[in-house]
C-alpha angles and dihedrals in degrees: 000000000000116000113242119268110242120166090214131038118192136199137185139034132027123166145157117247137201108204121185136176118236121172093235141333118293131239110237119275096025137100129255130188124220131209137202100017105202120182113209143160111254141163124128099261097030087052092045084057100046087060101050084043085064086045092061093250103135109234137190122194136209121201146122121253125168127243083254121122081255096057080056103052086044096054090043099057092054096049088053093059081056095248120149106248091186091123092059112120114201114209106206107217096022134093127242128234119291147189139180098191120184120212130212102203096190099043092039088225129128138187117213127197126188160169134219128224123265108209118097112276128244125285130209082251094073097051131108108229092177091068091045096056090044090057140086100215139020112195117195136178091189107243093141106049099188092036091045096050093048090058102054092044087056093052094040086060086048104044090243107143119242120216127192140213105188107174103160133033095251141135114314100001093112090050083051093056088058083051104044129087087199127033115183113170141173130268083247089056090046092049096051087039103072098002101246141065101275120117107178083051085060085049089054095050107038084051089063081061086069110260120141092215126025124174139175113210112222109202104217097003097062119240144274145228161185125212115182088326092311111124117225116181123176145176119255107244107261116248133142103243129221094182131359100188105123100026094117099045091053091047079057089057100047088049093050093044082053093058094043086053098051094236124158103267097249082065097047095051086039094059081037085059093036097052096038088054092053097052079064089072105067133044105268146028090269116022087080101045095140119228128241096252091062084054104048085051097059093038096060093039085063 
Protein backbone atom coordinates (compact mmCIF):
# COMPACT_ATOMS: atom_id res chain seq x y z
CA UNK A 1 0.00 0.00 0.00
CA UNK A 2 1.18 3.18 -1.22
CA UNK A 3 1.79 6.29 1.76
CA UNK A 4 -0.19 8.94 1.28
CA UNK A 5 1.19 12.10 -1.00
CA UNK A 6 1.38 15.52 1.30
CA UNK A 7 3.33 18.61 0.01
CA UNK A 8 4.40 19.51 3.71
CA UNK A 9 5.30 17.44 6.38
CA UNK A 10 5.52 18.78 9.34
CA UNK A 11 7.06 17.91 12.42
CA UNK A 12 7.18 19.29 15.90
CA UNK A 13 4.59 21.43 18.71
CA UNK A 14 1.20 21.51 19.04
CA UNK A 15 -0.24 22.65 21.56
CA UNK A 16 -3.93 24.35 23.06
CA UNK A 17 -3.81 28.41 24.31
CA UNK A 18 -5.62 30.44 26.33
CA UNK A 19 -5.02 34.40 25.09
CA UNK A 20 -6.28 36.90 26.78
CA UNK A 21 -6.14 41.03 26.59
CA UNK A 22 -4.97 42.87 29.63
CA UNK A 23 -4.36 46.31 29.55
CA UNK A 24 -0.39 45.86 30.97
CA UNK A 25 1.66 43.68 32.97
CA UNK A 26 0.97 43.45 36.47
CA UNK A 27 3.19 44.18 39.54
CA UNK A 28 3.45 40.93 41.85
CA UNK A 29 0.76 40.29 44.42
CA UNK A 30 -2.04 42.27 42.60
CA UNK A 31 -4.77 41.54 40.58
CA UNK A 32 -5.17 42.00 36.92
CA UNK A 33 -8.04 41.61 34.90
CA UNK A 34 -8.04 40.11 31.60
CA UNK A 35 -10.38 40.71 28.42
CA UNK A 36 -11.39 38.75 25.23
CA UNK A 37 -10.36 35.26 26.23
CA UNK A 38 -9.89 33.34 22.85
CA UNK A 39 -8.86 29.20 22.84
CA UNK A 40 -7.03 28.28 20.07
CA UNK A 41 -4.63 25.55 18.74
CA UNK A 42 -1.10 26.82 18.58
CA UNK A 43 2.52 25.55 18.31
CA UNK A 44 5.12 26.86 15.61
CA UNK A 45 4.80 24.06 13.06
CA UNK A 46 1.07 23.18 13.82
CA UNK A 47 0.22 27.17 13.28
CA UNK A 48 2.37 27.32 10.08
CA UNK A 49 -0.04 24.40 8.80
CA UNK A 50 -2.75 25.58 9.61
CA UNK A 51 -1.91 28.59 7.28
CA UNK A 52 -0.87 26.74 4.08
CA UNK A 53 -3.98 24.52 4.87
CA UNK A 54 -6.17 27.96 4.30
CA UNK A 55 -4.10 28.45 1.33
CA UNK A 56 -5.39 25.00 -0.30
CA UNK A 57 -1.46 23.04 0.28
CA UNK A 58 -2.34 19.77 1.62
CA UNK A 59 -0.53 19.23 4.75
CA UNK A 60 0.17 16.00 7.36
CA UNK A 61 1.71 16.55 11.17
CA UNK A 62 3.60 14.75 13.34
CA UNK A 63 3.55 15.46 16.76
CA UNK A 64 2.86 14.05 20.45
CA UNK A 65 -0.39 15.14 22.45
CA UNK A 66 -1.76 13.36 25.95
CA UNK A 67 -5.17 11.44 26.46
CA UNK A 68 -6.10 14.60 28.36
CA UNK A 69 -9.38 16.88 27.24
CA UNK A 70 -6.57 19.13 25.93
CA UNK A 71 -4.91 16.36 23.57
CA UNK A 72 -8.52 16.33 22.20
CA UNK A 73 -9.18 19.85 21.52
CA UNK A 74 -5.45 19.94 19.88
CA UNK A 75 -6.00 17.11 17.53
CA UNK A 76 -9.34 18.50 16.69
CA UNK A 77 -8.32 21.76 15.57
CA UNK A 78 -5.97 20.31 13.14
CA UNK A 79 -8.38 17.90 11.67
CA UNK A 80 -10.88 20.95 11.10
CA UNK A 81 -8.37 22.82 8.90
CA UNK A 82 -8.48 19.65 7.03
CA UNK A 83 -4.64 18.57 7.95
CA UNK A 84 -3.76 14.93 8.24
CA UNK A 85 -2.95 14.32 12.17
CA UNK A 86 -1.80 10.65 11.44
CA UNK A 87 1.28 11.27 12.81
CA UNK A 88 -0.23 12.15 16.08
CA UNK A 89 0.90 10.10 18.60
CA UNK A 90 -1.54 10.00 21.90
CA UNK A 91 0.33 9.24 25.30
CA UNK A 92 -2.26 7.70 27.57
CA UNK A 93 -1.58 8.97 31.13
CA UNK A 94 0.17 11.82 30.19
CA UNK A 95 -0.92 15.74 29.49
CA UNK A 96 -0.61 17.57 26.36
CA UNK A 97 1.08 20.86 25.79
CA UNK A 98 -0.42 23.90 27.19
CA UNK A 99 -0.35 28.01 27.35
CA UNK A 100 -2.22 30.83 29.02
CA UNK A 101 -0.71 33.83 26.97
CA UNK A 102 -1.69 37.62 27.88
CA UNK A 103 -1.82 40.22 25.16
CA UNK A 104 -1.02 44.00 25.31
CA UNK A 105 -2.83 45.23 22.55
CA UNK A 106 -1.23 49.00 22.65
CA UNK A 107 2.08 48.18 23.21
CA UNK A 108 1.84 44.81 20.61
CA UNK A 109 3.56 42.95 23.10
CA UNK A 110 2.67 39.70 24.63
CA UNK A 111 3.96 37.31 27.60
CA UNK A 112 3.57 33.57 27.09
CA UNK A 113 3.72 30.73 29.84
CA UNK A 114 3.72 27.39 29.24
CA UNK A 115 4.02 23.87 29.83
CA UNK A 116 5.37 21.15 27.96
CA UNK A 117 3.98 17.99 27.46
CA UNK A 118 4.84 15.13 29.52
CA UNK A 119 4.51 12.41 27.69
CA UNK A 120 7.97 10.80 25.86
CA UNK A 121 8.78 12.54 22.43
CA UNK A 122 8.81 11.27 19.59
CA UNK A 123 11.57 8.96 18.25
CA UNK A 124 12.75 8.42 14.70
CA UNK A 125 11.05 5.13 15.20
CA UNK A 126 7.50 6.61 15.04
CA UNK A 127 7.94 8.58 11.75
CA UNK A 128 6.49 7.90 8.12
CA UNK A 129 9.10 8.13 5.86
CA UNK A 130 7.12 7.30 3.30
CA UNK A 131 5.27 10.49 3.58
CA UNK A 132 8.53 12.43 3.90
CA UNK A 133 10.02 11.19 0.74
CA UNK A 134 6.63 11.73 -1.08
CA UNK A 135 6.65 15.37 -0.10
CA UNK A 136 7.93 18.56 -1.29
CA UNK A 137 8.67 20.21 2.01
CA UNK A 138 9.32 19.14 5.88
CA UNK A 139 9.10 21.89 8.09
CA UNK A 140 10.53 21.42 11.64
CA UNK A 141 10.94 23.70 14.88
CA UNK A 142 12.92 21.25 16.43
CA UNK A 143 11.04 20.08 19.59
CA UNK A 144 12.02 16.50 19.07
CA UNK A 145 15.95 16.53 18.39
CA UNK A 146 16.45 12.87 17.44
CA UNK A 147 12.87 12.72 15.56
CA UNK A 148 13.54 15.80 13.98
CA UNK A 149 16.98 14.88 12.68
CA UNK A 150 15.89 11.84 11.38
CA UNK A 151 13.55 13.53 9.41
CA UNK A 152 15.67 15.95 7.65
CA UNK A 153 18.16 13.45 6.99
CA UNK A 154 15.48 11.52 5.36
CA UNK A 155 14.38 14.53 3.07
CA UNK A 156 17.92 15.62 2.38
CA UNK A 157 18.45 11.85 0.79
CA UNK A 158 15.23 12.49 -1.07
CA UNK A 159 15.57 16.02 -2.33
CA UNK A 160 12.74 17.03 -0.33
CA UNK A 161 13.53 20.78 1.03
CA UNK A 162 13.78 21.34 4.80
CA UNK A 163 12.69 24.11 6.14
CA UNK A 164 13.34 25.48 10.03
CA UNK A 165 11.73 27.31 12.54
CA UNK A 166 14.57 27.84 15.45
CA UNK A 167 13.32 29.73 17.63
CA UNK A 168 15.31 29.10 20.46
CA UNK A 169 19.12 28.16 20.90
CA UNK A 170 18.42 24.23 22.09
CA UNK A 171 19.72 20.45 21.45
CA UNK A 172 20.14 19.62 17.94
CA UNK A 173 19.19 22.86 16.41
CA UNK A 174 22.50 23.47 15.26
CA UNK A 175 22.64 19.78 13.66
CA UNK A 176 19.12 20.93 12.00
CA UNK A 177 20.65 24.03 10.40
CA UNK A 178 23.37 21.43 8.35
CA UNK A 179 20.51 19.81 7.48
CA UNK A 180 18.30 22.44 6.58
CA UNK A 181 17.80 24.32 2.93
CA UNK A 182 16.18 27.13 4.81
CA UNK A 183 16.97 28.25 8.09
CA UNK A 184 14.65 31.22 9.51
CA UNK A 185 15.17 31.85 12.94
CA UNK A 186 14.05 34.55 15.94
CA UNK A 187 15.55 37.37 16.97
CA UNK A 188 16.20 35.16 20.44
CA UNK A 189 17.94 32.46 18.34
CA UNK A 190 19.91 35.12 16.56
CA UNK A 191 20.99 36.87 20.04
CA UNK A 192 22.36 33.53 21.81
CA UNK A 193 23.66 32.64 18.67
CA UNK A 194 26.40 34.92 18.27
CA UNK A 195 26.11 36.67 21.63
CA UNK A 196 25.18 40.02 20.59
CA UNK A 197 22.55 41.77 18.97
CA UNK A 198 23.47 41.32 15.43
CA UNK A 199 21.40 39.57 13.32
CA UNK A 200 22.95 39.70 9.98
CA UNK A 201 26.06 38.50 11.90
CA UNK A 202 23.74 35.20 12.93
CA UNK A 203 22.97 35.04 9.30
CA UNK A 204 26.67 35.02 8.57
CA UNK A 205 27.43 32.45 10.78
CA UNK A 206 24.65 30.00 10.58
CA UNK A 207 25.32 30.22 6.61
CA UNK A 208 28.86 28.79 7.19
CA UNK A 209 26.48 25.40 8.76
CA UNK A 210 25.36 24.83 5.03
CA UNK A 211 21.76 26.38 4.44
CA UNK A 212 20.95 28.28 0.97
CA UNK A 213 18.81 30.67 2.63
CA UNK A 214 19.00 31.66 6.23
CA UNK A 215 16.73 34.69 7.93
CA UNK A 216 16.00 36.39 11.71
CA UNK A 217 12.99 37.65 12.00
CA UNK A 218 12.99 40.62 13.62
CA UNK A 219 9.15 41.29 15.19
CA UNK A 220 8.65 45.10 14.75
CA UNK A 221 11.91 45.76 13.00
CA UNK A 222 11.29 43.69 10.05
CA UNK A 223 13.80 40.65 9.27
CA UNK A 224 17.01 39.76 7.59
CA UNK A 225 18.61 37.49 5.39
CA UNK A 226 21.05 35.91 3.55
CA UNK A 227 20.51 34.27 0.21
CA UNK A 228 23.38 32.72 -1.18
CA UNK A 229 25.47 35.45 0.41
CA UNK A 230 23.09 38.26 -1.00
CA UNK A 231 21.65 40.64 2.05
CA UNK A 232 18.46 41.37 1.98
CA UNK A 233 17.16 43.73 4.90
CA UNK A 234 13.56 44.99 5.08
CA UNK A 235 10.96 47.02 7.20
CA UNK A 236 8.28 45.12 9.11
CA UNK A 237 4.77 46.19 7.54
CA UNK A 238 3.30 48.76 9.76
CA UNK A 239 0.15 47.72 11.68
CA UNK A 240 -1.03 48.42 15.12
CA UNK A 241 -1.13 45.12 16.65
CA UNK A 242 -3.52 43.77 18.79
CA UNK A 243 -1.39 40.00 19.32
CA UNK A 244 1.34 38.97 18.09
CA UNK A 245 1.24 35.31 19.27
CA UNK A 246 1.48 33.33 16.16
CA UNK A 247 3.47 35.98 13.74
CA UNK A 248 6.37 33.84 13.33
CA UNK A 249 4.69 30.74 12.71
CA UNK A 250 2.59 32.37 9.87
CA UNK A 251 5.87 34.07 8.33
CA UNK A 252 6.93 30.15 8.28
CA UNK A 253 4.06 29.46 6.28
CA UNK A 254 4.36 32.32 3.65
CA UNK A 255 7.91 31.40 3.19
CA UNK A 256 7.13 28.01 2.75
CA UNK A 257 3.80 28.91 0.16
CA UNK A 258 6.47 30.97 -1.71
CA UNK A 259 8.64 27.98 -2.26
CA UNK A 260 5.79 25.72 -3.21
CA UNK A 261 4.95 28.20 -5.56
CA UNK A 262 8.43 28.57 -7.21
CA UNK A 263 8.68 32.55 -6.50
CA UNK A 264 11.88 34.46 -6.40
CA UNK A 265 12.89 34.40 -2.44
CA UNK A 266 12.36 37.96 -1.79
CA UNK A 267 8.67 37.01 -2.59
CA UNK A 268 8.55 34.50 -0.82
CA UNK A 269 9.98 36.37 2.56
CA UNK A 270 7.69 39.57 1.45
CA UNK A 271 4.17 37.46 1.49
CA UNK A 272 6.05 35.66 4.85
CA UNK A 273 6.14 39.42 6.40
CA UNK A 274 2.68 40.33 4.84
CA UNK A 275 0.83 37.44 6.16
CA UNK A 276 2.56 37.37 9.52
CA UNK A 277 1.61 41.00 9.93
CA UNK A 278 -1.65 40.33 9.33
CA UNK A 279 -2.04 37.32 12.08
CA UNK A 280 -1.23 40.65 14.61
CA UNK A 281 -4.31 41.83 13.93
CA UNK A 282 -6.37 39.63 15.32
CA UNK A 283 -6.40 37.66 19.10
CA UNK A 284 -4.75 34.69 18.56
CA UNK A 285 -2.03 32.84 16.42
CA UNK A 286 -4.88 31.71 13.78
CA UNK A 287 -8.04 33.79 13.75
CA UNK A 288 -6.14 36.28 11.69
CA UNK A 289 -4.36 33.91 9.07
CA UNK A 290 -4.88 36.17 6.25
CA UNK A 291 -6.41 34.67 2.74
CA UNK A 292 -4.85 34.64 -0.57
CA UNK A 293 -7.07 37.23 -2.05
CA UNK A 294 -5.87 39.73 0.36
CA UNK A 295 -2.37 38.73 -0.94
CA UNK A 296 -2.75 38.79 -4.58
CA UNK A 297 -4.34 42.68 -3.98
CA UNK A 298 -1.26 44.21 -2.23
CA UNK A 299 1.09 42.37 -4.39
CA UNK A 300 -0.12 43.86 -7.63
CA UNK A 301 -0.60 47.40 -6.08
CA UNK A 302 3.54 47.28 -5.50
Amino acid sequence: MKDPIFKVFGIGQCCLDYIGKISSYPQPDTKCEFSDMVIQGGGPVATALVALARWGVSCTFAGVIGDDPFGAMIRSSLDDEEIDTSGILVRNGFASQFAFITAEPHVGRRTIFWKRPTGPSLSPEEINYGMIRNARVVHTDGIFPEASLAACKTAKQAGVKVVVDAGSLREGMLELARLSDYFLASETFAKAFVEEDNPLAACMKLAELGPDVVGVTLGPKGYVALDRGRVIERPAYPVEAVDTTGCGDVFHAGFIYGLLENWHVDKCFDFAAWAGAMVSLRLGGRAGIPKLDDWHRVDQAE
